[in-house]
C-alpha positions in Angstrom: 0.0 0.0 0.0 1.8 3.8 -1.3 1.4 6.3 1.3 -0.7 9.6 -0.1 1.9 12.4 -1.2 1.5 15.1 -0.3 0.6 13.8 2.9 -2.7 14.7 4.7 -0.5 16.9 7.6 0.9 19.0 4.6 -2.4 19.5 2.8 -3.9 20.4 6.2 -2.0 23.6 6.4 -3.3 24.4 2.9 -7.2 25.3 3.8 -8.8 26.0 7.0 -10.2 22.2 7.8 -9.8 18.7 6.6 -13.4 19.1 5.8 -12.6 22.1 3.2 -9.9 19.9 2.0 -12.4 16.6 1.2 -14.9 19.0 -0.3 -12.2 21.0 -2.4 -10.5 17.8 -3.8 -14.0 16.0 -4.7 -15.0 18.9 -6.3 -11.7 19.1 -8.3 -11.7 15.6 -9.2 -14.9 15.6 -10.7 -13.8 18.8 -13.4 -10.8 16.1 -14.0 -13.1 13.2 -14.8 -15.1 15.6 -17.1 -12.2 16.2 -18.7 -10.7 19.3 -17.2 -7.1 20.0 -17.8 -5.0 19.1 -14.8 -3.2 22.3 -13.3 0.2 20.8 -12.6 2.4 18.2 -14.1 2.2 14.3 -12.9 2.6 11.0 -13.1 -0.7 10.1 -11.4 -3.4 8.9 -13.3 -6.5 8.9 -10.3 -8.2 12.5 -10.4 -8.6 12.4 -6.4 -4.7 11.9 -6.2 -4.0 14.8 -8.9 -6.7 17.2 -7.3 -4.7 16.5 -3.9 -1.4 17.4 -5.5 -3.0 20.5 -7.1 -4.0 21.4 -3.2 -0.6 21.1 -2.5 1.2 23.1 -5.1 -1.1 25.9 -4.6 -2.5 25.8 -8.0 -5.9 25.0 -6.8 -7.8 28.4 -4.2 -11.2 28.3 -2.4 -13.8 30.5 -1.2 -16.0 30.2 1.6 -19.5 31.2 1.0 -22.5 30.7 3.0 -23.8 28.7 1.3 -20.5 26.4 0.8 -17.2 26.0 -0.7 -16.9 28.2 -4.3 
């Protein structure tokens, strides 16, 4: 079994919760199986592990609404 990279620590300090960071990277890797163009370069294939390395390298931002995550 391959350890996540960036680990789940790291991409903690990236939003304000690890709830943000579920809802951020689901909603990512859903553009990425409709076909959206990934924002960094890599060798993963899975969208959820390329919408968590986009989290990392800060090529992925948020905003909190009240009615959710935009």
């Amino acid at each position: 079994m391959s350890m996540v990279k960036p680990s789940i620590d790291y991409l903690a300090t990236k939003v304000d919760s690890k709830y943000t960071l579920v809802v951020l990277a689901a909603k990512r890797a859903r553009e990425l199986v409709d076909k959206s163009p990934t924002l960094i370069v890599t060798k993963s294939k899975k969208p959820v592990t390329v919408a968590l390395e986009e989290v990392g390298a800060d090529s992925i931002t948020y905003e909190r609404t009240k009615n959710g995550i935009k």
